[in-house]
N, CA, C and O of each residue as an XYZ file, in Angstrom:
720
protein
N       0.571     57.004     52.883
C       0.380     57.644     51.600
C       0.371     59.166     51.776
O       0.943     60.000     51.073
N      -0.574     59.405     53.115
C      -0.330     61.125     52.902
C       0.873     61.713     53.128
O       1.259     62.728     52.548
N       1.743     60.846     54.310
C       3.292     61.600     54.471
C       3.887     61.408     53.155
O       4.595     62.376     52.878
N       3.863     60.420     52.134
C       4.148     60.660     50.731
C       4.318     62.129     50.652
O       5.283     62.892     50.603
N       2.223     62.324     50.659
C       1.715     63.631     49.515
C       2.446     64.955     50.527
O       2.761     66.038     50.034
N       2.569     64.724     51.523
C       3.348     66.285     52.710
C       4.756     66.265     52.219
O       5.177     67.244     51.604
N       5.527     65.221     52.442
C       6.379     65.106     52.273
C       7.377     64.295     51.583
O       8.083     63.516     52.223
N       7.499     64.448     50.120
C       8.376     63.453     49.885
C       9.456     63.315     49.613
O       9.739     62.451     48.783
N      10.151     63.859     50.017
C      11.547     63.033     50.784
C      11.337     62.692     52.079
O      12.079     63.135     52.955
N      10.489     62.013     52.312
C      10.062     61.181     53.576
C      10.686     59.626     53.298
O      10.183     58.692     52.674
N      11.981     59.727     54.009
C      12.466     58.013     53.459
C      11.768     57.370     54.328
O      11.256     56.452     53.687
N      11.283     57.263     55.903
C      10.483     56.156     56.294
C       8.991     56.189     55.711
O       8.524     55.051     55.662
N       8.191     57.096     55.297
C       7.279     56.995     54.142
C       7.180     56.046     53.064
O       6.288     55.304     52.653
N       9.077     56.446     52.535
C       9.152     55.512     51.152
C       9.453     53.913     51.920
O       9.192     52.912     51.252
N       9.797     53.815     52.799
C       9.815     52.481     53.346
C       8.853     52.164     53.795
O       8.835     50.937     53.895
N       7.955     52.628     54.158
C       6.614     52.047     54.389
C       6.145     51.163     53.521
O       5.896     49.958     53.483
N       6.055     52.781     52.329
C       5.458     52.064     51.145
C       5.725     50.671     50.632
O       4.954     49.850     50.135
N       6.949     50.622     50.869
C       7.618     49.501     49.928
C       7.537     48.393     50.679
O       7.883     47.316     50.194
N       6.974     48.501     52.235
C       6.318     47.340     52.942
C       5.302     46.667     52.873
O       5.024     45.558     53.329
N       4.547     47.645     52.064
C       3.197     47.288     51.899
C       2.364     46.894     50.174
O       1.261     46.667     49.678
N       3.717     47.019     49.839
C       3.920     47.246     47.729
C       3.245     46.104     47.749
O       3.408     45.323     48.686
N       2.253     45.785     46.567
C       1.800     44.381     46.027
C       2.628     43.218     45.349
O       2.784     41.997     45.310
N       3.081     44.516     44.807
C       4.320     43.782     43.468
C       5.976     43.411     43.591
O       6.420     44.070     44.531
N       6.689     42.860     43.175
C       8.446     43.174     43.776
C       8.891     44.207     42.800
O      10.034     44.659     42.872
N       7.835     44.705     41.663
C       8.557     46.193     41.059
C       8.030     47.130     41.911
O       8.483     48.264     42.067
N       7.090     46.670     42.453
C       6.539     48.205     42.947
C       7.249     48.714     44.225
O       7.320     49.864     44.657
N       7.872     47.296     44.830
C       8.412     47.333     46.091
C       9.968     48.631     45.804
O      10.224     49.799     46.097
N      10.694     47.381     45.008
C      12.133     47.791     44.239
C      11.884     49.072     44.031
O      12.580     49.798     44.740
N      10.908     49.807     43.089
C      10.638     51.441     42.504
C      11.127     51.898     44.056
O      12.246     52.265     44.414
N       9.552     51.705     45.067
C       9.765     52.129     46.588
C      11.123     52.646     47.122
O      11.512     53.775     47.420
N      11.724     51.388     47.140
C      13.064     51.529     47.925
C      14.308     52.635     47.244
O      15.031     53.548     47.641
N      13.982     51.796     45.817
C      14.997     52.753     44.975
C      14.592     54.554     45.137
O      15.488     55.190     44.583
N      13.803     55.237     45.573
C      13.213     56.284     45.872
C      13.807     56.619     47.193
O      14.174     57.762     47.465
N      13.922     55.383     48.197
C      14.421     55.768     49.084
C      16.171     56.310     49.166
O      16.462     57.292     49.850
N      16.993     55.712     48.564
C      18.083     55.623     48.287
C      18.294     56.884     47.451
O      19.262     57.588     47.737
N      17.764     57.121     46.789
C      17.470     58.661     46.039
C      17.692     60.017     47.237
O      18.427     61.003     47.187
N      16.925     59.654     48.052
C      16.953     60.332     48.859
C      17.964     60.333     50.391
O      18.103     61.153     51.299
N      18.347     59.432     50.203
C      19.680     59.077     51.603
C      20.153     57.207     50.489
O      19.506     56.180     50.283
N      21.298     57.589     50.160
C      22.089     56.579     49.234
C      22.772     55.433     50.314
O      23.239     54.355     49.947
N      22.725     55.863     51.570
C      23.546     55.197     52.468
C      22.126     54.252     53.133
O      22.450     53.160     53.599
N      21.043     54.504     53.182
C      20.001     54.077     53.657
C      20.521     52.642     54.238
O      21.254     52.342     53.296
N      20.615     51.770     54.970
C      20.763     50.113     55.058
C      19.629     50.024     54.761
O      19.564     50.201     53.545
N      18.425     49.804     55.276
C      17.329     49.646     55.389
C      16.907     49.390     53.773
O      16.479     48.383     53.208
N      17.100     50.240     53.464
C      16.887     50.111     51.517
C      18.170     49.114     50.903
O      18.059     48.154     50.141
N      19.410     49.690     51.511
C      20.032     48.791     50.818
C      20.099     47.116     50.669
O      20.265     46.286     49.776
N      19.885     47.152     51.979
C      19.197     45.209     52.379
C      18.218     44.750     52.445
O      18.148     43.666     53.025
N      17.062     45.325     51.913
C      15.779     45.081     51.490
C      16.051     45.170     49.538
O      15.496     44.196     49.030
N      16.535     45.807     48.786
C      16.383     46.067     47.462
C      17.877     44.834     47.562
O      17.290     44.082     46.784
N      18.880     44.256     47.778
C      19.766     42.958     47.797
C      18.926     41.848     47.622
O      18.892     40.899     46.838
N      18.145     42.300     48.736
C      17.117     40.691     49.117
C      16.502     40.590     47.979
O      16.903     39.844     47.086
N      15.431     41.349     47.883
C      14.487     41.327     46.729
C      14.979     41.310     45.573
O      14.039     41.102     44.806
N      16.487     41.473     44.672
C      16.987     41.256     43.743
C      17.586     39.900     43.677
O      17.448     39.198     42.675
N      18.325     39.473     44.847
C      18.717     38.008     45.072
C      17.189     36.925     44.741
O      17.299     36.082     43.851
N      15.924     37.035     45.463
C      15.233     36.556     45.835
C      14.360     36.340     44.240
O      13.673     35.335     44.055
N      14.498     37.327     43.272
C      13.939     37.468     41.962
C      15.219     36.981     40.924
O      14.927     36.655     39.773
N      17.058     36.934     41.513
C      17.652     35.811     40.825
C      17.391     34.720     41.073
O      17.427     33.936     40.124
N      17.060     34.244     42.281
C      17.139     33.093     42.390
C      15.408     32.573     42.087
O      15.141     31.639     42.843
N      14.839     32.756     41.653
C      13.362     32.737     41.535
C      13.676     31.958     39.998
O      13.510     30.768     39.729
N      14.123     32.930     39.211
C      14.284     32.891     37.770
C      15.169     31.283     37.808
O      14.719     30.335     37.165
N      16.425     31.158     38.623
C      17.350     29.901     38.328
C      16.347     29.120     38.641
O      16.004     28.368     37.728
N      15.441     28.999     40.153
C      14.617     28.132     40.356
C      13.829     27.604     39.225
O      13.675     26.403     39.002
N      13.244     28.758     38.390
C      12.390     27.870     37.652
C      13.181     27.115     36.003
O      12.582     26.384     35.213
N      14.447     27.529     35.901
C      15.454     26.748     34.860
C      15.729     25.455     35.293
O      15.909     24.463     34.587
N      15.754     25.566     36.937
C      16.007     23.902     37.639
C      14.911     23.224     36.980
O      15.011     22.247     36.238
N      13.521     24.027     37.429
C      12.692     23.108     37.211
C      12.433     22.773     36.079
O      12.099     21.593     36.185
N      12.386     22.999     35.267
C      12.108     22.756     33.663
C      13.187     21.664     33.248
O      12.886     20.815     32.410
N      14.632     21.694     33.923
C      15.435     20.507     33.686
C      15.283     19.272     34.275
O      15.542     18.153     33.830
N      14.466     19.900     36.180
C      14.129     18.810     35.734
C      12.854     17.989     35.220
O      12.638     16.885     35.720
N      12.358     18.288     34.644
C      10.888     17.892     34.278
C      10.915     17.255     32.832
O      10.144     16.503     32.237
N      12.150     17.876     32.499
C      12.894     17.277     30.978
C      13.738     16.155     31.452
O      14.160     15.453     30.532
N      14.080     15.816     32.599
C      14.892     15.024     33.101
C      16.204     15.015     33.274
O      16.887     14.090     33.714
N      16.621     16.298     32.839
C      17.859     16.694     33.253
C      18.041     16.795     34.418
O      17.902     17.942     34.842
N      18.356     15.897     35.278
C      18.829     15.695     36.486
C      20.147     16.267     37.217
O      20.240     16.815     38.316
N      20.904     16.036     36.486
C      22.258     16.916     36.202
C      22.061     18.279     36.426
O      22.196     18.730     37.564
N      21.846     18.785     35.755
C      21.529     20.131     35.344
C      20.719     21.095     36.491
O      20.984     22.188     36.992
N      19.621     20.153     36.648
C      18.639     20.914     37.789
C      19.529     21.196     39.186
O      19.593     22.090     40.030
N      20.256     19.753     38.901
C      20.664     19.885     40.821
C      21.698     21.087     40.878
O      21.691     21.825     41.863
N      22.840     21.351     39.535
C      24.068     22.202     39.567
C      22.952     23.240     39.519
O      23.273     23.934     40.484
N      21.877     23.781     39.032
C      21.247     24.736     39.527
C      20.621     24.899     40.583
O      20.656     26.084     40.914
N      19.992     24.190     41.360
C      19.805     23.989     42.678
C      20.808     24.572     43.487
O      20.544     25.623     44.072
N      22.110     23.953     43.626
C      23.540     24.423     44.117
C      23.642     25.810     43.998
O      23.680     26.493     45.022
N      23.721     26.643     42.195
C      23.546     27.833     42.612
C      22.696     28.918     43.304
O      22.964     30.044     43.724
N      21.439     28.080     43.267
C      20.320     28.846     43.826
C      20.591     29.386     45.203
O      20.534     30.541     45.623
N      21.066     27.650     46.117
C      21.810     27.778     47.188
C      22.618     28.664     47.792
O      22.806     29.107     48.925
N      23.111     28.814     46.527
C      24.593     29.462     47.224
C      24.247     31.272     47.331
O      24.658     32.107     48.137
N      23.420     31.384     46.272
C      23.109     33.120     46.686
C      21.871     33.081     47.311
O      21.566     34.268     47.423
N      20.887     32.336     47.833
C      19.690     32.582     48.083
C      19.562     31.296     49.702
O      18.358     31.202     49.942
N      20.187     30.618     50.485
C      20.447     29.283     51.537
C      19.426     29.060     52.033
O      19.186     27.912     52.406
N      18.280     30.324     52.235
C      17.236     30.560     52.986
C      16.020     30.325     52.098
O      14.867     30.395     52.525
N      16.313     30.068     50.958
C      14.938     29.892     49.649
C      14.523     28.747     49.619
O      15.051     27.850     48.962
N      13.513     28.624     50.334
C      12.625     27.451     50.809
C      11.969     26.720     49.577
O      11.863     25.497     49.479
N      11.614     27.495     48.802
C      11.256     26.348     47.310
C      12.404     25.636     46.694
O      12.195     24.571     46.114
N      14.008     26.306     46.799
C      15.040     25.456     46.338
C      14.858     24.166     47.515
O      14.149     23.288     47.023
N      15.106     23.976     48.294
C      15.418     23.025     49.071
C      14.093     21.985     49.071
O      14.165     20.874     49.597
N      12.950     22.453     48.457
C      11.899     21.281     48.113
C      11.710     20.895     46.961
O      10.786     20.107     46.758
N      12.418     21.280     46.040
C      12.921     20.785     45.025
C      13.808     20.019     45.125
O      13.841     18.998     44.438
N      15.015     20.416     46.265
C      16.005     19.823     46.197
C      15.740     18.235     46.857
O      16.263     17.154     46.586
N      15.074     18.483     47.481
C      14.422     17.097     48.554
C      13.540     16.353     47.170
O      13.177     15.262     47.611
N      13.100     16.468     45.853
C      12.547     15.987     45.058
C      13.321     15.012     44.243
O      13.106     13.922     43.711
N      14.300     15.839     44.360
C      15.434     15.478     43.661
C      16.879     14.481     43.662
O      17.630     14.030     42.797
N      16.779     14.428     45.269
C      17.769     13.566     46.438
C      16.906     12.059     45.921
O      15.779     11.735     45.545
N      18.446     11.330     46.220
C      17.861      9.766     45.789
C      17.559      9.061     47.241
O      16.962      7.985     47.196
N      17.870      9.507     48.330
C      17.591      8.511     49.438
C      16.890      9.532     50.038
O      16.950     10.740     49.804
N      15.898      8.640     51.218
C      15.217      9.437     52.188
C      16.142     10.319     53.448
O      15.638     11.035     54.313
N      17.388     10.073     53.290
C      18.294     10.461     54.216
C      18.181     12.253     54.451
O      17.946     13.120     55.293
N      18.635     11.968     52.648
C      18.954     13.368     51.920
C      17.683     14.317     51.777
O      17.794     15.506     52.076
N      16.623     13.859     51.376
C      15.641     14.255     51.401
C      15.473     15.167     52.887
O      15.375     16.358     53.183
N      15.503     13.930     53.571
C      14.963     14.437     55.102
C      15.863     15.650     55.617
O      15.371     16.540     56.311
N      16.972     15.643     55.309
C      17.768     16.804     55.460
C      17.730     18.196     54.494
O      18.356     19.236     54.698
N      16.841     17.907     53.425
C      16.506     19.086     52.963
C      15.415     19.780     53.834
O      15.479     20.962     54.173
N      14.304     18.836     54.193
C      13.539     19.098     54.875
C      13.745     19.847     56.582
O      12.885     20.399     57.267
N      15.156     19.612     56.880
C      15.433     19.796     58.493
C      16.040     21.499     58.330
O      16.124     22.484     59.064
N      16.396     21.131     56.856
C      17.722     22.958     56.953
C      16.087     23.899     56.303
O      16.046     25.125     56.406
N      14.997     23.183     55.738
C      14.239     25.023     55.834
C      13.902     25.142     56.867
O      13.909     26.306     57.268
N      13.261     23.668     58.215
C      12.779     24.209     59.750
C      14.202     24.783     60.912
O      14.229     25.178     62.078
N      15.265     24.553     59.821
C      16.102     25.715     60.834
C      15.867     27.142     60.607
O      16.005     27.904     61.564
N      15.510     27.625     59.394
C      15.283     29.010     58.970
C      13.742     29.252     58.914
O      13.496     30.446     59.081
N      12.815     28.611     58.761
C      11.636     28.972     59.430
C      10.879     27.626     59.868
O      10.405     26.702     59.208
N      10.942     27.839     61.007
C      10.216     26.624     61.672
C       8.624     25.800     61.540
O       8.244     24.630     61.504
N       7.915     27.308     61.489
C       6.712     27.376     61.090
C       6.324     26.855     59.912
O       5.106     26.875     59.733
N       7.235     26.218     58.723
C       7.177     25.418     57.539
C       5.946     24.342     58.018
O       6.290     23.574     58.915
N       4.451     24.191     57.485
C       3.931     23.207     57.641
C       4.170     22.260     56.613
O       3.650     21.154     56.756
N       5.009     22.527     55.380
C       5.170     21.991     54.736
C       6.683     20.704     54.450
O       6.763     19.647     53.825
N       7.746     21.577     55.344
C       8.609     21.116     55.598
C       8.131     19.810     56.717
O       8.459     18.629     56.600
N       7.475     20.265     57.546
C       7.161     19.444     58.928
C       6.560     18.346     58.316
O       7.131     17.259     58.398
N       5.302     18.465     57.601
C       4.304     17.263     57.755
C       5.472     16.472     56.343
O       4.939     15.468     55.870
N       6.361     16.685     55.935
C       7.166     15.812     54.232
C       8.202     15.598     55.153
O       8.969     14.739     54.718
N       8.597     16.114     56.455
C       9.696     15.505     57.171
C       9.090     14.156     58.358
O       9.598     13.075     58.658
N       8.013     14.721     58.733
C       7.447     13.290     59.713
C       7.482     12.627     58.441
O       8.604     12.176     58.209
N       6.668     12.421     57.566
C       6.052     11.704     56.833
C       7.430     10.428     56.222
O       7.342      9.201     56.207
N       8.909     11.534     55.670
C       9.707     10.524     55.383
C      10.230      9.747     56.766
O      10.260      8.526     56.615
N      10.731     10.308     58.348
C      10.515      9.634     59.167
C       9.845      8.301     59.388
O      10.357      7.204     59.610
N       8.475      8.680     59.266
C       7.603      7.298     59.753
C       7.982      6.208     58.065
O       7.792      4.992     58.058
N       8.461      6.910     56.934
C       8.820      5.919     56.013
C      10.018      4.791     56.462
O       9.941      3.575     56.641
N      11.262      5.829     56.572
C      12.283      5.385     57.489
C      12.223      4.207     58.350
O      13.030      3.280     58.270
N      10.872      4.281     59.495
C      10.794      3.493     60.178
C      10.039      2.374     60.284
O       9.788      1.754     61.318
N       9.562      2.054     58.797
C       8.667      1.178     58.365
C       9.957      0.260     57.533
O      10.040     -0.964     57.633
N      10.827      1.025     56.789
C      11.797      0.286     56.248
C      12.115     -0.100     57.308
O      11.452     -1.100     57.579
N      12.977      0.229     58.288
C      14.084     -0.289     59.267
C      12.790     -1.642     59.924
O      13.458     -2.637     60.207
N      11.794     -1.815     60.111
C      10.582     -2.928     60.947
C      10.424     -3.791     60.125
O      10.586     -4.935     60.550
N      10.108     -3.657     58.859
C      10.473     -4.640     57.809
C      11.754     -5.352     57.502
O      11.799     -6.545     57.202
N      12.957     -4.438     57.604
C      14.183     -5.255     57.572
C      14.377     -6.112     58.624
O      14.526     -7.317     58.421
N      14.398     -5.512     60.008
C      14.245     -6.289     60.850
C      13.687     -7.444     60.972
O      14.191     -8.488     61.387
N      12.191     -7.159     60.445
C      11.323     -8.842     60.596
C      11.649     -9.855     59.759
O      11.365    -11.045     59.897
N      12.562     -9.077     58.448
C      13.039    -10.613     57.636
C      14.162    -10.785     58.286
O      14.483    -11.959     58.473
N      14.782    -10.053     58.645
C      16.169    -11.035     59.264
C      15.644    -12.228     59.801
O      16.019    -13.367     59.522
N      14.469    -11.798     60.839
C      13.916    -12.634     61.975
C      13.281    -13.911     60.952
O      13.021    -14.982     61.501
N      13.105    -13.799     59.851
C      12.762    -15.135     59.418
C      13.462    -16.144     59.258
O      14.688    -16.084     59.163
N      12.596    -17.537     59.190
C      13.480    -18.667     58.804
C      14.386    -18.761     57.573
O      13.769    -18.437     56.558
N      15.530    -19.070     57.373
C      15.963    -18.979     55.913
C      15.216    -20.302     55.629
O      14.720    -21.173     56.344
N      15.353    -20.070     54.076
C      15.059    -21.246     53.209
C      16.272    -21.923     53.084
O      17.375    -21.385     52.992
N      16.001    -23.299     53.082
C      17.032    -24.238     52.762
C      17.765    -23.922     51.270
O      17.020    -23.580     50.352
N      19.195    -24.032     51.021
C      19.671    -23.634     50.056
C      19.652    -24.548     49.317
O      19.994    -25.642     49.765
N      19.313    -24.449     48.154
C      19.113    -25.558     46.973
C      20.824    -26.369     46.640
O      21.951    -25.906     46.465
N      20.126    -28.061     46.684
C      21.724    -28.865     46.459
C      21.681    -28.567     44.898
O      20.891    -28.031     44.120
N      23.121    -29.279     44.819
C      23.112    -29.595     43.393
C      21.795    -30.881     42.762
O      21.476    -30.696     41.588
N      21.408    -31.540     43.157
C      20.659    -32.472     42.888
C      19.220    -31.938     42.695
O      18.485    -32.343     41.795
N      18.812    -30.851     43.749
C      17.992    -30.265     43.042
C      17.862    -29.084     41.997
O      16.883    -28.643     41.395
N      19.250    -28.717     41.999
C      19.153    -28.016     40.284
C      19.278    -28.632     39.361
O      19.293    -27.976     38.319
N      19.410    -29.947     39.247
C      19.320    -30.918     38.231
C      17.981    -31.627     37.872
O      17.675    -32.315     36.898
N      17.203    -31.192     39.100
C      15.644    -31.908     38.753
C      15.217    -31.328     37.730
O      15.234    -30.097     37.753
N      14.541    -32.237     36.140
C      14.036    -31.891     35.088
C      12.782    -32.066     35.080
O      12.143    -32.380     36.083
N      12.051    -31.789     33.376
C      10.661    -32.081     33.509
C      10.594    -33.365     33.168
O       9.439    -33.790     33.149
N      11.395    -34.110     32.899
C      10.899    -35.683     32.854
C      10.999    -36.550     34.241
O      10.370    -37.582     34.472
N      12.053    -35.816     35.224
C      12.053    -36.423     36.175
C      10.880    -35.750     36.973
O      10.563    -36.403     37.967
N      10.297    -34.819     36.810
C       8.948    -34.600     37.703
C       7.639    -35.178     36.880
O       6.556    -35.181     37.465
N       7.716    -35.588     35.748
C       6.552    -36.387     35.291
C       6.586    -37.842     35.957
O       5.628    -38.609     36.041
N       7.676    -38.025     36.339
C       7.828    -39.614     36.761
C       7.626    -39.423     38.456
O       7.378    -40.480     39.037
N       7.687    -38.461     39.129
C       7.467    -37.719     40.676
C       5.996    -37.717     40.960
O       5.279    -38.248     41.809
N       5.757    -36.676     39.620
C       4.278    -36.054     39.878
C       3.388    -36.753     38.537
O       3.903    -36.891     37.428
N       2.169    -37.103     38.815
C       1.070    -37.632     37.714
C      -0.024    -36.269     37.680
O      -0.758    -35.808     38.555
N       0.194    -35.916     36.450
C      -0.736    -34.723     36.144
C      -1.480    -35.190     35.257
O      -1.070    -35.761     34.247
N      -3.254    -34.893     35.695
C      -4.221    -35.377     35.174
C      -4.442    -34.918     33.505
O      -4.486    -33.742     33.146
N      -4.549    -35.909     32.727
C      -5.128    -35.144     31.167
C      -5.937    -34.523     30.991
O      -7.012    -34.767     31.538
N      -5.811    -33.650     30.310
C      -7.162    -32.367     30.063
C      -7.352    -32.262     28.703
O      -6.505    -32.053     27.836
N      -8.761    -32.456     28.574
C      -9.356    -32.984     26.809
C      -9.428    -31.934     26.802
O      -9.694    -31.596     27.956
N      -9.328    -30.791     25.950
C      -9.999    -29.973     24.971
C     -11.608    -29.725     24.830
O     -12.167    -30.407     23.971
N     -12.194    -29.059     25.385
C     -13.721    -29.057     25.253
C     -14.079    -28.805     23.923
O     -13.730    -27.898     23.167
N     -14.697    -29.585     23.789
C     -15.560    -29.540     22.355
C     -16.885    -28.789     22.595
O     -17.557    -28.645     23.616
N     -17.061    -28.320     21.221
C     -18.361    -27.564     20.842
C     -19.376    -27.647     20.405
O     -20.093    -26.650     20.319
């Protein structure tokens, strides 16, 4: 703050600042100050990209979500896609997008592309074991019915068994009506 008040056209000053901004206007003002002062800046220029990409795609994110919550399914995912496509690294698209996937396959692969871009996802990790150990509860279950006995396949003779021919099979006891 004081190299601000000494000096301001201090562009690593104004980049400080804008490291430490609360807000993404206050950040954006920051940077844009910097660029004021050296227009070629990278440093500003790929920090004020990000943070404008990161506040488009914020805004589509939450149009996905509202479609889908209306159930526009359609709709959410072609926004999802765009979110994607300017933002690949936006970790709330891709857990949406994993909300949104009909198999655990797909899911699980939303879950694998945010721990390529940050690993440290505890959130990605513990919704990626978690569909895993689902995975492998389906596949132990399929398995164990194969392993069962089949049932004998019904003849024609017994799709012809009626209820008169099981009254004459089976004797079912009469039941009076309780009186009051």
């Amino acid at each position: 703050m004081q190299a601000v008040v000494h000096d301001n056209r201090s562009e690593m000053a104004w980049l400080w600042r804008a490291s430490i901004a609360e807000t993404s206007e206050e950040k954006a003002a920051h940077l844009q100050r910097v660029l004021e002062i050296n227009p070629n800046n990278e440093t500003a220029l790929a920090s004020l990209k990000f943070a404008k990409d990161r506040s488009s795609a914020q805004a589509i994110l939450s149009k996905a979500n509202a479609a889908a919550l209306a159930g526009d399914f359609d709709s959410a995912e072609s926004l999802l896609e765009e979110v994607l496509r300017k933002s690949p690294k936006f970790e709330p698209a891709w857990i949406l997008k994993s909300h949104l996937s009909r198999s655990f396959k797909q899911k699980a692969e939303c879950f694998e592309k945010i721990l390529e871009f940050n690993p440290e996802s505890d959130t990605a990790r513990l919704n990626l074991d978690f569909l895993r150990s689902m995975v492998e509860t389906i596949e132990t279950v399929e398995q164990e019915e194969q392993n069962l006995p089949q049932m004998p396949k019904e003849t024609s003779q017994d799709a012809n068994f009626n209820e008169e021919q099981a009254e004459e099979h089976y004797s079912f006891p009469e039941v009076e009506p309780e009186s009051e």
